[in-house]
C-alpha positions as CSV (number, residue, x, y, z in Angstrom):
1,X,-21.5,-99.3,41.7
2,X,-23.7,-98.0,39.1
3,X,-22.8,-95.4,36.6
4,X,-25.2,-93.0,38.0
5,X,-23.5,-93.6,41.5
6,X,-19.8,-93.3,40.1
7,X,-21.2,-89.8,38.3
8,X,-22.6,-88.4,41.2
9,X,-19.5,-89.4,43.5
10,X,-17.0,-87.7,41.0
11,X,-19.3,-84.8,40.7
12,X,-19.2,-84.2,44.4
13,X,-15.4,-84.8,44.4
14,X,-15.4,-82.1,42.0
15,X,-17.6,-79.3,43.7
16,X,-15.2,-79.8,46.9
17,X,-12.2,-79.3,44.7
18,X,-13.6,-76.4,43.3
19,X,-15.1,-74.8,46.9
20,X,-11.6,-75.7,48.6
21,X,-9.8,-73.6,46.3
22,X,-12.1,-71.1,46.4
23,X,-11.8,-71.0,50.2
24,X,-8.3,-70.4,49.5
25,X,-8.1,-68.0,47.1
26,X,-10.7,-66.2,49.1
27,X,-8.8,-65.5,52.0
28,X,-5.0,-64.1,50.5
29,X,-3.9,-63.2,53.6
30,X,-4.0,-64.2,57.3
31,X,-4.4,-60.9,59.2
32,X,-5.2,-57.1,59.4
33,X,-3.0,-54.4,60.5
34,X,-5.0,-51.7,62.2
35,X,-3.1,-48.5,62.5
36,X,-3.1,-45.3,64.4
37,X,-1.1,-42.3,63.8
38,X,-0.6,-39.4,66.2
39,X,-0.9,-36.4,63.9
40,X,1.8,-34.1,66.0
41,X,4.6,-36.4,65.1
42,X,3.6,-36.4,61.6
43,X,3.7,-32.7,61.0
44,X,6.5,-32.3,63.6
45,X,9.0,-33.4,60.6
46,X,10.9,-31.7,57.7
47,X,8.6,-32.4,55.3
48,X,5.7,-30.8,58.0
49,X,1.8,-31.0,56.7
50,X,-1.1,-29.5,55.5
51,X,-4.2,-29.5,57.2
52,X,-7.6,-31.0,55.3
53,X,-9.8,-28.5,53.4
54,X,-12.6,-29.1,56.5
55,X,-10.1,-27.8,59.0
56,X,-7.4,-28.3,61.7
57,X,-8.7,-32.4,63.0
58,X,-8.9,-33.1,66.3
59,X,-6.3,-33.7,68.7
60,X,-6.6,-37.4,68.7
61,X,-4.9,-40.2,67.1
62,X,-6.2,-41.1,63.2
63,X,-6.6,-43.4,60.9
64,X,-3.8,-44.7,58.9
65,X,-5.5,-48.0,57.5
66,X,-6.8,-51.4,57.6
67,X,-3.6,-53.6,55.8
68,X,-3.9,-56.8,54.8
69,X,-0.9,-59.1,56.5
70,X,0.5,-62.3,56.2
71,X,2.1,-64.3,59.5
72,X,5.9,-63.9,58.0
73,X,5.5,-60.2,58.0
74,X,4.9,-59.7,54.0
75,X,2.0,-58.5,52.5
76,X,-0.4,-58.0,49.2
77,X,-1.3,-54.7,47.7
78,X,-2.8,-53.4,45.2
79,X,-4.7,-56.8,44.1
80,X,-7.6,-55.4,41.7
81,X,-6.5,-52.7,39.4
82,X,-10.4,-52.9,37.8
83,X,-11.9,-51.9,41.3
84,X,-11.0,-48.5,42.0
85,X,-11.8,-46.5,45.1
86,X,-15.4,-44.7,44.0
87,X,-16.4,-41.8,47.0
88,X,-20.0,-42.7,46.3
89,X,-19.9,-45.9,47.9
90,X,-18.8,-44.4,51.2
91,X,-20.8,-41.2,50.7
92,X,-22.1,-41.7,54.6
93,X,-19.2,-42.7,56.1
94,X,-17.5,-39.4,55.0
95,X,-18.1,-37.4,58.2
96,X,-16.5,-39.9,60.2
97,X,-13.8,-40.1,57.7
98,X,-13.3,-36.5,57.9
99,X,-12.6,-36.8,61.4
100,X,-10.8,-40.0,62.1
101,X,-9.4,-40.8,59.1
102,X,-8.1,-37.1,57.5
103,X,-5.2,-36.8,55.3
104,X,-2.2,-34.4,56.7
105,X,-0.2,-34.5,53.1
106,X,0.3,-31.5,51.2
107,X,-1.1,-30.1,49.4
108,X,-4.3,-29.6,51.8
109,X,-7.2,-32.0,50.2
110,X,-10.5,-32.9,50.9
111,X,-8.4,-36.2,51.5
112,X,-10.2,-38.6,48.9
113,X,-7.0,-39.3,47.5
114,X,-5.3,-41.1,51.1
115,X,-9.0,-43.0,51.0
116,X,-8.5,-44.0,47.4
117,X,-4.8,-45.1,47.9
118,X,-5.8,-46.9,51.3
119,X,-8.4,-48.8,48.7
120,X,-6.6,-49.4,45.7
121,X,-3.5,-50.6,47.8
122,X,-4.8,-52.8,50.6
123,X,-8.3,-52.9,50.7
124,X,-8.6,-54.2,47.3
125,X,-6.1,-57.2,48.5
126,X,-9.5,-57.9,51.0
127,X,-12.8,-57.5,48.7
128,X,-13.4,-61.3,49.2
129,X,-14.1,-60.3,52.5
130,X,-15.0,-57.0,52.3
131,X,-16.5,-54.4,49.8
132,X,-15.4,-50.5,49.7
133,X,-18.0,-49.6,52.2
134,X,-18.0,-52.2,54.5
135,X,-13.7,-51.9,54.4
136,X,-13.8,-48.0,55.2
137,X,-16.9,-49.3,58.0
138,X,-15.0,-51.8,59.9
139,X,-11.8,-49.3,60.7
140,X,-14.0,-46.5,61.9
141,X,-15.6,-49.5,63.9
142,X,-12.2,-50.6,65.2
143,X,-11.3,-47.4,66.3
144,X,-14.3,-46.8,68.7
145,X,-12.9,-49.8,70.3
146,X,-9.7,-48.8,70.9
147,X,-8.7,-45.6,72.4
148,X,-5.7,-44.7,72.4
149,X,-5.2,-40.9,73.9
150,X,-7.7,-42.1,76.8
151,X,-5.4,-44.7,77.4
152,X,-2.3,-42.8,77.5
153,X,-3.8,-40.1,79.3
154,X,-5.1,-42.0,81.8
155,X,-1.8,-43.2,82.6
156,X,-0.3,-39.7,82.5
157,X,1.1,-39.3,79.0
158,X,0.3,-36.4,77.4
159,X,0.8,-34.9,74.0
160,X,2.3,-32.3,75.6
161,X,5.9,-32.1,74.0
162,X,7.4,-34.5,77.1
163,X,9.4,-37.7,76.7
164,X,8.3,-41.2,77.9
165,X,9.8,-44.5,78.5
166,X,8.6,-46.8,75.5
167,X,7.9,-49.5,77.7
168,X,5.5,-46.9,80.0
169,X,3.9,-45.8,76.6
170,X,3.4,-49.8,75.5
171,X,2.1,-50.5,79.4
172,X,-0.4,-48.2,79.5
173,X,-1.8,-48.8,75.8
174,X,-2.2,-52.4,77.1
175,X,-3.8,-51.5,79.9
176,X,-6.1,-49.1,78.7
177,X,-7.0,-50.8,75.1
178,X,-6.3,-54.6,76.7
179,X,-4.1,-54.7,73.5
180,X,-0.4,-55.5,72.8
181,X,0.9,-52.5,70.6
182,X,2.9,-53.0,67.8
183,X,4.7,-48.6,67.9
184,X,6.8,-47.1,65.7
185,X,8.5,-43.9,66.1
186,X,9.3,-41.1,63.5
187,X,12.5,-38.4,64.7
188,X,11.8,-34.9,64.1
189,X,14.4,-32.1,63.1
190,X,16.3,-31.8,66.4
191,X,16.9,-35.8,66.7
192,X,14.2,-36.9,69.1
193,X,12.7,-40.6,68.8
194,X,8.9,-39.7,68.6
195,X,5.5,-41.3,69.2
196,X,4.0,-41.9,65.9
197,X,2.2,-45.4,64.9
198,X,0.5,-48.2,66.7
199,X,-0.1,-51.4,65.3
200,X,-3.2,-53.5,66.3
201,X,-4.4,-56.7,64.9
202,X,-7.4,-57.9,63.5
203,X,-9.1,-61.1,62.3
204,X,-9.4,-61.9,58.9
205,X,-13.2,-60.6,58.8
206,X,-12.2,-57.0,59.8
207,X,-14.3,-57.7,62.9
208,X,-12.4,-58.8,65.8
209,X,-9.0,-57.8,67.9
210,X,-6.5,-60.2,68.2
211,X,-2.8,-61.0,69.4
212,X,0.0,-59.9,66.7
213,X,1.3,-63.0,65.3
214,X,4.2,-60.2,64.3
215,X,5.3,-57.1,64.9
216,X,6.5,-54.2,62.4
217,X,9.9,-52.8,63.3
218,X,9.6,-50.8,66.0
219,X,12.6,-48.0,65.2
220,X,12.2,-46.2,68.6
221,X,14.3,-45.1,71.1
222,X,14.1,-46.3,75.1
223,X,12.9,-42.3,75.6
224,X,10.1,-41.1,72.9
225,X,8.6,-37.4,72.9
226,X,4.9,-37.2,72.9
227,X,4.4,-33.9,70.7
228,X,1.9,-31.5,70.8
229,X,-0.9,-31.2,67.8
């Protein structure tokens, strides 16, 4: 073998190293979680809410985020301290923020601060895969896709202050959204198990559904209230 041969062979040994472990350290995690909250359960609590500057939202579930996951149930955050959340990179995504993505804290905001610490926290654990546009994108995308109220409602569950079986509520999201829910209840003042989160999951590319490869913990009763909003 020739030493042109032996250079160009350790050379190419080399540049699959190299692309192997960037492969690797490109993907840090194995999953998304895709979550929905119902915003009656979260102002139905002691510490209530504050509705955005733009107004009362809809009555429809929102946006919580787009978390990066591993398959043991552990996850990064806040990976890149030097890539902040900037508002002009998802300057016309906003209206859609506004509406599906709002921020209930209080004080009332115009809710840039729940984007930024979506970002900073999670989304910066996935900026191999995607930027701060194309992150904010992909769960407004996502959530087009799966409906939650209209699935509920369809099967007769209404936000309407009644209780439902969980396994009724978990039936009907699977039927409608052709989804197994990951849910997690909240308990407002009087005691009552209710209706709060939904877990999906997502590829690694932020594009596609997919079966949970784990659940969070679910923390609800058998019987969970379905508040108004």
């Amino acid at each position: 073998m020739s030493f042109f041969t032996r250079f160009l062979l350790i050379n190419l040994a080399i540049f699959q190293c190299l692309s192997l472990l960037l492969c690797l350290a490109a993907k840090d995690f194995d999953f998304f979680y895709f979550v929905q909250s119902w915003p009656g359960s979260y102002c139905d609590t002691r510490r209530s809410c504050c509705y955005p500057q733009a107004g009362k939202p809809s009555p429809d579930f929102k946006i919580h985020g787009l978390w990066p996951n591993y398959n043991d149930g552990t996850y990064p955050s806040n990976c890149d301290s030097s890539n902040t959340f900037d508002p002009s990179q998802v300057s016309d995504l906003e209206d859609s923020m506004q509406r599906d993505w709002p921020s209930l804290a209080c004080p009332s905001s115009d809710s840039t601060k729940f984007w930024a610490h979506e970002w900073n926290k999670h989304g910066t654990c996935a900026e191999s895969v995607v930027d701060q546009h194309a992150y904010f994108e992909a769960a407004l995308n996502l959530k087009t896709q799966a409906d939650i109220l209209k699935a509920l409602q369809t099967a007769g569950i209404n936000p309407d202050g009644s209780s439902y079986s969980l396994s009724k509520i978990k039936s009907a999201i699977e039927d409608g959204v052709k989804l197994s829910p990951g849910i997690t209840c909240n308990t407002d003042e009087s005691g009552n198990s209710q209706l709060y989160e939904v877990y999906f999951c997502v590829d690694s590319s932020a594009s596609n559904f997919i079966d949970c490869p784990v659940f969070p913990d679910g923390n609800c009763n058998s019987s969970v209230e379905f508040p108004e909003f």
